[in-house]
BALO-34075 format. One line per field, with one value per residue (C-alpha): x negated, y negated, z negated; residue in three letters. Coordinates in pm, 1 decimal. Layout:
N
X = (X / ...) .
Y = (Y / ...) .
Z = (Z / ...) .
resn = (ALA / ...) .
***
This chain:
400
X = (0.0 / -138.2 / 73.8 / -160.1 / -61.1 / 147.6 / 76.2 / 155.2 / 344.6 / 708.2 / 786.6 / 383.2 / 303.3 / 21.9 / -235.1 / -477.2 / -805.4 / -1153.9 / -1441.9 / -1243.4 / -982.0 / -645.4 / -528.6 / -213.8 / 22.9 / 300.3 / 611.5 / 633.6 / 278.3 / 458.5 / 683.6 / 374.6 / 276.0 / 601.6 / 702.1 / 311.7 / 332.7 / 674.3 / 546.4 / 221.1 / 449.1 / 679.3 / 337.8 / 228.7 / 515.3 / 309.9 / 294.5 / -141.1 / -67.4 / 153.1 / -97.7 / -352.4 / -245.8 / -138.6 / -499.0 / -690.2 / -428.5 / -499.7 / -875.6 / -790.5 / -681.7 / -926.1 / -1196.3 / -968.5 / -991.0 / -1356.9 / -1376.5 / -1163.9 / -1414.6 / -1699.4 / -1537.4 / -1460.6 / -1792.0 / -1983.6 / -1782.2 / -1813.5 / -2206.9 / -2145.5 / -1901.7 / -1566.1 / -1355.2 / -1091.9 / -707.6 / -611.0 / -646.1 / -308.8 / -317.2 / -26.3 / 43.8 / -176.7 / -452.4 / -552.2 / -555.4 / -833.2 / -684.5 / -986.7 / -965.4 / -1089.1 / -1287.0 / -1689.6 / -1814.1 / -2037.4 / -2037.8 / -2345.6 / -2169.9 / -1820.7 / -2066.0 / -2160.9 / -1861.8 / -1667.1 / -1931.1 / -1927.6 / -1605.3 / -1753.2 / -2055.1 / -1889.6 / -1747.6 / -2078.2 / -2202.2 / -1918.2 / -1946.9 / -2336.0 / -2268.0 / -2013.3 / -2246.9 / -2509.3 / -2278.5 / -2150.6 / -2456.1 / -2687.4 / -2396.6 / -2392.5 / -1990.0 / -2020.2 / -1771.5 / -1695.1 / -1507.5 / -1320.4 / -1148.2 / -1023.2 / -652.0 / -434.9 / -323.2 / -586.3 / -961.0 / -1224.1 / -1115.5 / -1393.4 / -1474.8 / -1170.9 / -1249.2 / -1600.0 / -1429.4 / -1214.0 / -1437.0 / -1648.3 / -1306.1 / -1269.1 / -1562.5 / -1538.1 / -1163.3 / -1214.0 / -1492.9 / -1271.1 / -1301.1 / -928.7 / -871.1 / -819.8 / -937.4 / -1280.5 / -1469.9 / -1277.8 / -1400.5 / -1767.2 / -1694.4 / -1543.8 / -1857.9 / -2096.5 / -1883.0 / -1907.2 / -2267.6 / -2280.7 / -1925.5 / -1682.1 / -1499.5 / -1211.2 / -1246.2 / -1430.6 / -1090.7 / -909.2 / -1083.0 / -1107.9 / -711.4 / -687.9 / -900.2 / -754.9 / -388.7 / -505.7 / -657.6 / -293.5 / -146.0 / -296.3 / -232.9 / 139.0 / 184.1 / -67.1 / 162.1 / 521.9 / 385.2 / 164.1 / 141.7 / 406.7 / 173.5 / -33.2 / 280.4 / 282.2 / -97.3 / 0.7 / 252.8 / 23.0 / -255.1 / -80.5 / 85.0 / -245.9 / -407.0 / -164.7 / -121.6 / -504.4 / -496.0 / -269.2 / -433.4 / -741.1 / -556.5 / -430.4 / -742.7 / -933.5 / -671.7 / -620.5 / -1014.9 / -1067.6 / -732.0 / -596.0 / -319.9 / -208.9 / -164.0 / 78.2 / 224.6 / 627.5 / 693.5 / 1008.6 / 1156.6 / 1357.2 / 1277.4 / 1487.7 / 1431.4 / 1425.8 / 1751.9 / 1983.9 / 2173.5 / 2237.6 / 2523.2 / 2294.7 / 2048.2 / 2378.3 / 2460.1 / 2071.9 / 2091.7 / 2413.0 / 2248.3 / 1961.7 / 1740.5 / 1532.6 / 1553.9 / 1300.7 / 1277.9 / 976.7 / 1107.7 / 943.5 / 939.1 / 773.3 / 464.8 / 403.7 / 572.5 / 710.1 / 861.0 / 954.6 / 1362.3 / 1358.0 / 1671.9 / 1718.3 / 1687.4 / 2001.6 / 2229.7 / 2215.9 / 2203.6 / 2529.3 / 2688.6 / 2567.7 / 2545.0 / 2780.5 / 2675.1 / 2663.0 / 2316.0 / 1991.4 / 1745.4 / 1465.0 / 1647.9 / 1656.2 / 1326.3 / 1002.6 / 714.2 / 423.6 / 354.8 / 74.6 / -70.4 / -246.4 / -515.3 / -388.4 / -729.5 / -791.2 / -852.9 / -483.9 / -639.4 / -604.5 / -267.6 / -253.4 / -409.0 / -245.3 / -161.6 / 7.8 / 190.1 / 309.1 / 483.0 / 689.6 / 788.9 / 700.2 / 379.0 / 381.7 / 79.3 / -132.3 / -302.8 / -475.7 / -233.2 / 39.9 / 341.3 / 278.9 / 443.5 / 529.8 / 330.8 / 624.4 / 595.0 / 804.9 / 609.8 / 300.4 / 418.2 / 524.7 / 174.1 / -6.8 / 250.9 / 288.6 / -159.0 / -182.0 / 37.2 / -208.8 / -531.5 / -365.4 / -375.3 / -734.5 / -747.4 / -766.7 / -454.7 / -496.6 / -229.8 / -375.2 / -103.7 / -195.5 / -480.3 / -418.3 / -670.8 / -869.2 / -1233.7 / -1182.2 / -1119.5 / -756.2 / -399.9 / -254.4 / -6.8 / 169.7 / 148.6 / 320.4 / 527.0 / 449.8 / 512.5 / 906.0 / 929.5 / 1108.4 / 798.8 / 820.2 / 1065.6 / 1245.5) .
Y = (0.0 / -352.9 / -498.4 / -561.0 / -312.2 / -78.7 / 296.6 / 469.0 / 717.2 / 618.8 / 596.5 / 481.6 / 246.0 / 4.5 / 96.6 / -151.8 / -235.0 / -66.0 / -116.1 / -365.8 / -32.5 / -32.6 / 269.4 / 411.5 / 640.6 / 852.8 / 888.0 / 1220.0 / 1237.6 / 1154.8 / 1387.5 / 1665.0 / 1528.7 / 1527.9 / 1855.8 / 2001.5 / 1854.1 / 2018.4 / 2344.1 / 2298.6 / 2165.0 / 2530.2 / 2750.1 / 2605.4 / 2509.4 / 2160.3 / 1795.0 / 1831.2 / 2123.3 / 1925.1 / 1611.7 / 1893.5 / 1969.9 / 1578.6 / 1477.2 / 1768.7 / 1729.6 / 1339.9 / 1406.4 / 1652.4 / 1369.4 / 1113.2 / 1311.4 / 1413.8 / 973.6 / 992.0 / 1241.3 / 1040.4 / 733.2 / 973.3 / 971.3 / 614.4 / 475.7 / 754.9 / 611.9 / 256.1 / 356.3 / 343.7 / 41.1 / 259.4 / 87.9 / 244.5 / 121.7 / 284.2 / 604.3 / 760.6 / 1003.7 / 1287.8 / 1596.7 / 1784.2 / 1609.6 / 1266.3 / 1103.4 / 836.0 / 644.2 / 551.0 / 314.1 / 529.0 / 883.1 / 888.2 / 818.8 / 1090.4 / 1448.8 / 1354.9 / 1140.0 / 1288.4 / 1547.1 / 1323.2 / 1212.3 / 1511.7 / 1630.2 / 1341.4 / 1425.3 / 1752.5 / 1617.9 / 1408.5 / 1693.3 / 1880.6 / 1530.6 / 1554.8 / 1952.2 / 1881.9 / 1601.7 / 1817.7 / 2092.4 / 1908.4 / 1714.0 / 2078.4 / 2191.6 / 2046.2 / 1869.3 / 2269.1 / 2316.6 / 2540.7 / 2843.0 / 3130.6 / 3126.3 / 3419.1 / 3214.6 / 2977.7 / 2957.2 / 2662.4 / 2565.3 / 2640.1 / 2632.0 / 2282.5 / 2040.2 / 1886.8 / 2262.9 / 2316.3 / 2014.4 / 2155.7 / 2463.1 / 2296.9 / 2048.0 / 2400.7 / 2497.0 / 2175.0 / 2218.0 / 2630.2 / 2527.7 / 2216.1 / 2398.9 / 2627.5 / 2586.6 / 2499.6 / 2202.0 / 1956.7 / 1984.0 / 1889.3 / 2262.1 / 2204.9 / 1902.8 / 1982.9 / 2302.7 / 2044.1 / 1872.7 / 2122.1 / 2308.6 / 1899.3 / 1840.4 / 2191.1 / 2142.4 / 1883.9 / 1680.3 / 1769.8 / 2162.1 / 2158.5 / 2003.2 / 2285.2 / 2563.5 / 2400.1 / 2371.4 / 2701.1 / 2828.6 / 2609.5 / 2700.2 / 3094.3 / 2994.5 / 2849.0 / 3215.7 / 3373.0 / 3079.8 / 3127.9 / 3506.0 / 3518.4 / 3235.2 / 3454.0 / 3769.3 / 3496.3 / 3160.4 / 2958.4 / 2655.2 / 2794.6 / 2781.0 / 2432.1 / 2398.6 / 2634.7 / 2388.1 / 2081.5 / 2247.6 / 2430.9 / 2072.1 / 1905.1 / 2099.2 / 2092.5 / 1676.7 / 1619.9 / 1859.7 / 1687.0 / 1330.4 / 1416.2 / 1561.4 / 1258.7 / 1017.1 / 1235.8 / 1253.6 / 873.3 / 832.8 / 547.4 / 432.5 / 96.7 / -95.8 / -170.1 / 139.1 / 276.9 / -70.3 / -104.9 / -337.1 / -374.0 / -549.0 / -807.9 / -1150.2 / -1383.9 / -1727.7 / -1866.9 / -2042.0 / -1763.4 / -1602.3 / -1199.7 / -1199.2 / -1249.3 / -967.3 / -782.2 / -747.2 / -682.1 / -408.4 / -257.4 / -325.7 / -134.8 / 103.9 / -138.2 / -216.6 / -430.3 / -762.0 / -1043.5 / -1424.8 / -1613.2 / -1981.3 / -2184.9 / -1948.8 / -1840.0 / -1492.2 / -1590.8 / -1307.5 / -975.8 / -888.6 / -551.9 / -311.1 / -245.1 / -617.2 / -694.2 / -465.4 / -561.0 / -894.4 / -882.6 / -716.5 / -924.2 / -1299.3 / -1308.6 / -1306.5 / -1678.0 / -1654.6 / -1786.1 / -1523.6 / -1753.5 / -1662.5 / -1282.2 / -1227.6 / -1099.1 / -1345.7 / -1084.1 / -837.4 / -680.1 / -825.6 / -625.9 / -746.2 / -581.4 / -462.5 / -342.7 / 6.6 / 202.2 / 373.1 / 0.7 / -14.0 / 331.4 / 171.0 / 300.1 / -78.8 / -136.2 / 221.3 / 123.4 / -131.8 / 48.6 / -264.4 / -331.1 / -480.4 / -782.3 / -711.9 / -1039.9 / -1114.3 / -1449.1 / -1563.3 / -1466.9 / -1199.5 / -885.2 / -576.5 / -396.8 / -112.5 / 93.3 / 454.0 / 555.4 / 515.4 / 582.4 / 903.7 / 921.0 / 833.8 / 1077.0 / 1382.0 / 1250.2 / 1253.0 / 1592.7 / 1710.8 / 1607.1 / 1704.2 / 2006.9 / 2104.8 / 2015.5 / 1621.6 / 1302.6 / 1100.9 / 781.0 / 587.6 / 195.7 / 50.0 / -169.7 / 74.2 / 228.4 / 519.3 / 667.5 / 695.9 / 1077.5 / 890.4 / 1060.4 / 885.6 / 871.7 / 1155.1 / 871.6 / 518.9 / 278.9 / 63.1 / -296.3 / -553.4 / -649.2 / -755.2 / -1136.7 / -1401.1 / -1610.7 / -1845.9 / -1677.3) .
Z = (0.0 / 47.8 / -223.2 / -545.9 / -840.5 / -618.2 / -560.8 / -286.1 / -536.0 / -624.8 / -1023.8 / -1074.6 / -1316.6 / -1344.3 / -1624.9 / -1520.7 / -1278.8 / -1406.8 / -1185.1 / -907.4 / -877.7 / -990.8 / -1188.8 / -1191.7 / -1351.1 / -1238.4 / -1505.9 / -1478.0 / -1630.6 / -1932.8 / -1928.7 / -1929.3 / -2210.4 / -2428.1 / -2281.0 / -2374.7 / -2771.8 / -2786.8 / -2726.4 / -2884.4 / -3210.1 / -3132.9 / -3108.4 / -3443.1 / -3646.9 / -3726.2 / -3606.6 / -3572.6 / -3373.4 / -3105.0 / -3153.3 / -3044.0 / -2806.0 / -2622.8 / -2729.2 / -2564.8 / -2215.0 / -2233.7 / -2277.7 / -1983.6 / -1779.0 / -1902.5 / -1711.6 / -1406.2 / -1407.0 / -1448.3 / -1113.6 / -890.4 / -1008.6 / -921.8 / -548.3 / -516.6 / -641.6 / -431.9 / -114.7 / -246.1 / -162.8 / 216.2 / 232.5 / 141.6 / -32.7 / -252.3 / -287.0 / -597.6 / -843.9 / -945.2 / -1197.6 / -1143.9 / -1335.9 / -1074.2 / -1105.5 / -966.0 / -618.2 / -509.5 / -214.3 / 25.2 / 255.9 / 512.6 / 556.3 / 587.3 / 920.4 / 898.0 / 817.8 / 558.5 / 382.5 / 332.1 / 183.9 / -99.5 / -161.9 / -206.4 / -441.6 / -638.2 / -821.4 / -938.5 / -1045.9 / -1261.4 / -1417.3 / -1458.1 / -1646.6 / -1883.7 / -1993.6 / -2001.9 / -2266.6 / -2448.5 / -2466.4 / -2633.6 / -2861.1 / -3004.5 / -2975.0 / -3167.4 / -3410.9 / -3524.5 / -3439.0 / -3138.6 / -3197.7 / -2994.5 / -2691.6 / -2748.3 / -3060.6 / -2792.7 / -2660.2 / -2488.4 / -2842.4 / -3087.4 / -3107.7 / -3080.7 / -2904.6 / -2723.1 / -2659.3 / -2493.3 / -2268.7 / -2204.3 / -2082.6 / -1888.4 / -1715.0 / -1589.8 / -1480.9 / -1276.1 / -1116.8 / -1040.6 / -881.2 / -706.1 / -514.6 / -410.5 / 0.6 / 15.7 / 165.8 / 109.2 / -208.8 / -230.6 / -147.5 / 154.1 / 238.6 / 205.6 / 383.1 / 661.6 / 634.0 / 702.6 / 972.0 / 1096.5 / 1107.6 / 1382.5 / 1566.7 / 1695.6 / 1379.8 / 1507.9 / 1519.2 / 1179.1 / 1024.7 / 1144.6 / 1036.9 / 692.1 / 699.3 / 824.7 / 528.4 / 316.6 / 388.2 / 325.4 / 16.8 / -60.0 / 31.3 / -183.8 / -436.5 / -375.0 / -368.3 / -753.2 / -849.1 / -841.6 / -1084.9 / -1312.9 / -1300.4 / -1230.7 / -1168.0 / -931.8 / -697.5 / -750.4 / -631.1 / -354.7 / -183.8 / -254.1 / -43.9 / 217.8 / 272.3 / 246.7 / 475.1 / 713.5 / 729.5 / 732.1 / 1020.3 / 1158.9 / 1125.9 / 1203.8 / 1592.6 / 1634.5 / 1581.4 / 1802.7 / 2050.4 / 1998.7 / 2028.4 / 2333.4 / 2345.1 / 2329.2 / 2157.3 / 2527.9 / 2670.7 / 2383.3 / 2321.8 / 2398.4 / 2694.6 / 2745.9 / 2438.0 / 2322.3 / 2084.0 / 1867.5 / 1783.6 / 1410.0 / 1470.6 / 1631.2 / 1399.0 / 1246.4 / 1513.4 / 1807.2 / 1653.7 / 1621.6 / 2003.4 / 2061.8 / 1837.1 / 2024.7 / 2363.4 / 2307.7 / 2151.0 / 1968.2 / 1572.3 / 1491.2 / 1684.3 / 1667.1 / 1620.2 / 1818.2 / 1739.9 / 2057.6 / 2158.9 / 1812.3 / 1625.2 / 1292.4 / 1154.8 / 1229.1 / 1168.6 / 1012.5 / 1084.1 / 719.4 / 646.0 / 932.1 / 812.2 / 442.8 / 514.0 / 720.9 / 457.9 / 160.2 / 411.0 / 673.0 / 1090.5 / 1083.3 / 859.2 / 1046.8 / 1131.0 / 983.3 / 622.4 / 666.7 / 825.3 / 701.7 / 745.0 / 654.1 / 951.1 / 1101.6 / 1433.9 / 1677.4 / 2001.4 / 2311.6 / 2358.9 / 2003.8 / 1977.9 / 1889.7 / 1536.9 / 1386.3 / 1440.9 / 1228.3 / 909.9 / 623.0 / 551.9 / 876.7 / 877.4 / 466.7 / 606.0 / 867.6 / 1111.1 / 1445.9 / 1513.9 / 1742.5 / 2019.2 / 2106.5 / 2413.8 / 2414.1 / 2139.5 / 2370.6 / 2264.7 / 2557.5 / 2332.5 / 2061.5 / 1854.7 / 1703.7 / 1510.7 / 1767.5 / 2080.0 / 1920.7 / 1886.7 / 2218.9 / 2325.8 / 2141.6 / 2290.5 / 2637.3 / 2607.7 / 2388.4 / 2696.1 / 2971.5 / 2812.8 / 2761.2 / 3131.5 / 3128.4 / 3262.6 / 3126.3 / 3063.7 / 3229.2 / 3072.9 / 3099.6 / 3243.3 / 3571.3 / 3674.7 / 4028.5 / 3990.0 / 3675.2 / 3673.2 / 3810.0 / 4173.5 / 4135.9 / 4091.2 / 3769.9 / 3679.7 / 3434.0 / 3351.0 / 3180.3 / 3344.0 / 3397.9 / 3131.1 / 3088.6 / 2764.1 / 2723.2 / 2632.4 / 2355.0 / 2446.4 / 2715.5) .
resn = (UNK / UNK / UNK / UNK / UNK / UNK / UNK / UNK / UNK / UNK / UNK / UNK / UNK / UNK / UNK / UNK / UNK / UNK / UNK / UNK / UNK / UNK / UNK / UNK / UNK / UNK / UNK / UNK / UNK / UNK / UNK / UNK / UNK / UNK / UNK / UNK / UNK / UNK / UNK / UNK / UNK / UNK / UNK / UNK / UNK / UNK / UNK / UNK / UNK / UNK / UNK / UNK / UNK / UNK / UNK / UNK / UNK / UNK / UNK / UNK / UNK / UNK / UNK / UNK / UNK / UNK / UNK / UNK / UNK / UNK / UNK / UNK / UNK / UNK / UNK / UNK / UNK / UNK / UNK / UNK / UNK / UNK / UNK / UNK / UNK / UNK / UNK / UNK / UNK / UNK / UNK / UNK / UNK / UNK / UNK / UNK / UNK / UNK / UNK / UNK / UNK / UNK / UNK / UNK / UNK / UNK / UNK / UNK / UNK / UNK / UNK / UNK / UNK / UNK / UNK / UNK / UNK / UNK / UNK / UNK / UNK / UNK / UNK / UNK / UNK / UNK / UNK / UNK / UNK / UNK / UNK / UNK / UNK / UNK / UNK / UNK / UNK / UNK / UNK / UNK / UNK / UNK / UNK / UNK / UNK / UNK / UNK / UNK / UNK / UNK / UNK / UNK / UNK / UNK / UNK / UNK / UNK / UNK / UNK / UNK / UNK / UNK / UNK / UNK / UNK / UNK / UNK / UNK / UNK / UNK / UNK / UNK / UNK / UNK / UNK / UNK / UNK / UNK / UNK / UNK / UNK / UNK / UNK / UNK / UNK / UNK / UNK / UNK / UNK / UNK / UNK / UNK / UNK / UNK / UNK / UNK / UNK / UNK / UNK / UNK / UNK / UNK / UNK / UNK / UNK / UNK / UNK / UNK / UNK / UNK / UNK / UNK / UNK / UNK / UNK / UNK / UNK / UNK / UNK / UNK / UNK / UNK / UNK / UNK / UNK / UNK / UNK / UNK / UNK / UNK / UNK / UNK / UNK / UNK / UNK / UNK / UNK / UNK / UNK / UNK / UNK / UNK / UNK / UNK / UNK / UNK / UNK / UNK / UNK / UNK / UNK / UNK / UNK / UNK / UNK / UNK / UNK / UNK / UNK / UNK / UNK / UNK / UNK / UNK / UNK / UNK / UNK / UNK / UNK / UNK / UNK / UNK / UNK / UNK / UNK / UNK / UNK / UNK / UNK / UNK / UNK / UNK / UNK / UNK / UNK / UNK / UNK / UNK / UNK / UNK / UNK / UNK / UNK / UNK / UNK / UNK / UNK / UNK / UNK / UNK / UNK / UNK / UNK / UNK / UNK / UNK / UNK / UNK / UNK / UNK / UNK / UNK / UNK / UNK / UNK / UNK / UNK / UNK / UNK / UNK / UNK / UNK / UNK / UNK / UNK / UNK / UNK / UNK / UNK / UNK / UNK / UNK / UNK / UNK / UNK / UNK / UNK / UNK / UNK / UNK / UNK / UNK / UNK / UNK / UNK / UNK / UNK / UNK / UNK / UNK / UNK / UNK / UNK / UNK / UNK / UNK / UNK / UNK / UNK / UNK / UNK / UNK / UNK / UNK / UNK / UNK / UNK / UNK / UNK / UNK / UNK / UNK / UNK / UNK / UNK / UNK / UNK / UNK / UNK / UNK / UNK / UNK / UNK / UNK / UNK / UNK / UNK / UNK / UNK / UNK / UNK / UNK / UNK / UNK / UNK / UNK / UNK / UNK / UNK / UNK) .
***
């Protein structure tokens, strides 16, 4: 999200910013925690048994923080920023602002969360150690035994199980990274996600005759797998493309002073939802669908579009490669993005046709030749004419 203090996880709440990186936390993180000192105060008939047991699972969480710090400051080391850190009852999410450019450094990265880990059970270890209260670990149990023993066991057990090649956990994404340093990014992703997704299998399948939770991690990383899969298909098969050839072309404007009955009949005309309000040769504001419909319901037709629309969009060059109009800033905000050329309105970048774009090209290099999709272009650098193009711009200019 590119609004300040808001995670991209609905019912998060704002803990605070350590280290320029806000921290957040989901509610239902807090219903662990009551649920766990409930059973913890059941299992031992005592309130310090149920504080036990909240203290060792938000000592548990403390250092899942600490490992999603580990990855954000390791990427911070090669100009990555990170958006936030959510902490769920899984585990914790570090939001970066994009992947490693190279294979190398996604290594690092991935094993910085572990490491932290390692750091934490090493300190534990010597703190027990030489402070002479070391006990056995077969007196240990979820509810009873030391408790910054308990979180040196499971800190090993962090480590031991994010390793685990499943992506995308972080094993899987330093298996990526190695398959990446001796085969096409691309290729490496999916055999990761296919490993990963097998890892989840057997995740699942343990999970129905033991642990319920481990069904839980199954769906997360058979899910997880499958999306990064996904996104990392369509930047490759996105890879040289331009805002203007996927852009919209033939697409309608408003002006600041027509009204939600105007937008109304545009709406019923057409296909298109979101419209650009062009004021002169300048966009103003983008009217959202949503925004129209409520408004008409709560202000009347007869209300200026200048009042209902948005006035913070996302702009795009026409000649601006198409993976910036994908930024998870520009996608969180789910309008259409008004394409420049010259400071002049040429098209639209919608979800819609970007998705178009990506099947109608997955569909040509699929038979083995490059899509030539620029529009304007009589013949692609093959010497051949285009199976498909674009058709020329029809779109109404600012003003029109």
């Amino acid at each position: 999200m590119t609004a300040k203090n808001k995670s991209s996880f609905g019912g998060s709440f704002h803990l605070g910013r350590l280290l320029g990186i806000d921290v957040h936390l989901h509610f239902t993180f807090l219903l662990l925690l009551a649920f766990i000192g409930l059973s913890h105060g059941l299992a031992g008939r005592s309130a310090a048994a149920a504080l036990s047991g909240v203290l060792f699972f938000a000592g548990l969480f403390v250092c899942v923080l600490f490992h999603e710090f580990g990855h954000a400051l390791a990427a911070r080391r090669y100009g990555i920023g990170t958006r936030d850190i959510t902490l769920l009852p899984i585990g914790g999410v570090a939001r970066l602002e994009r992947m490693p450019d190279k294979p190398s450094q996604e290594f690092v990265v991935a094993l910085a969360g572990p490491a932290v880990n390692v750091v934490i059970a090493a300190a534990l270890f010597a703190g027990l150690w030489f402070g002479g209260h070391w006990q056995p670990l077969a007196t240990l149990s979820p509810t009873h035994g030391n408790l910054f023993e308990r979180l040196l066991v499971a800190n090993v057990f962090l480590v031991v199980f994010n390793l685990l090649p499943a992506f995308p956990m972080d094993g899987g994404r330093v298996l990526r990274a190695v398959l990446a340093m001796r085969m096409p990014y691309a290729r490496a992703t999916r055999i990761a996600a296919r490993i990963g997704q097998g890892m989840a299998a057997v995740f699942g399948f343990a999970g129905l005759f033991g642990n319920p939770m481990l069904l839980l991690i199954a769906v997360f990383v058979w899910i997880g797998a499958a999306q990064e899969a996904a996104a990392v298909e369509m930047k490759t098969s996105f890879a040289g493309a331009t805002v203007r050839e996927a852009m919209l072309t033939d697409f309608r404007t408003l002006g600041p002073r027509q009204t939600l009955a105007d937008a109304a009949r545009l709406v019923l005309a057409g296909s298109q939802q979101d419209f650009p309000v062009v004021d002169g040769d300048s966009v103003v504001g983008i009217l959202a669908h949503r925004e129209l419909f409520l408004a008409l319901r709560e202000q009347g037709e007869l209300t200026p579009v200048a009042d209902v629309m948005r006035r913070e969009f996302a702009v795009l060059s026409a000649d601006a490669p198409l993976e910036t109009a994908l930024t998870p800033e520009n996608v969180a905000k789910g309008l259409a993005m008004p394409v420049l050329d010259r400071g002049r309105l040429v098209g639209l970048v919608t979800a819609e046709n970007v998705g178009e774009f990506f099947m109608i090209r997955a569909a040509l290099q699929a038979r083995g030749g490059r899509a030539a999709l620029s529009p304007g272009s009589a013949t692609p650098s093959s010497g051949r004419p285009p199976r498909w193009a674009p058709p020329p711009i029809l779109g109404r200019q600012p003003g029109a």
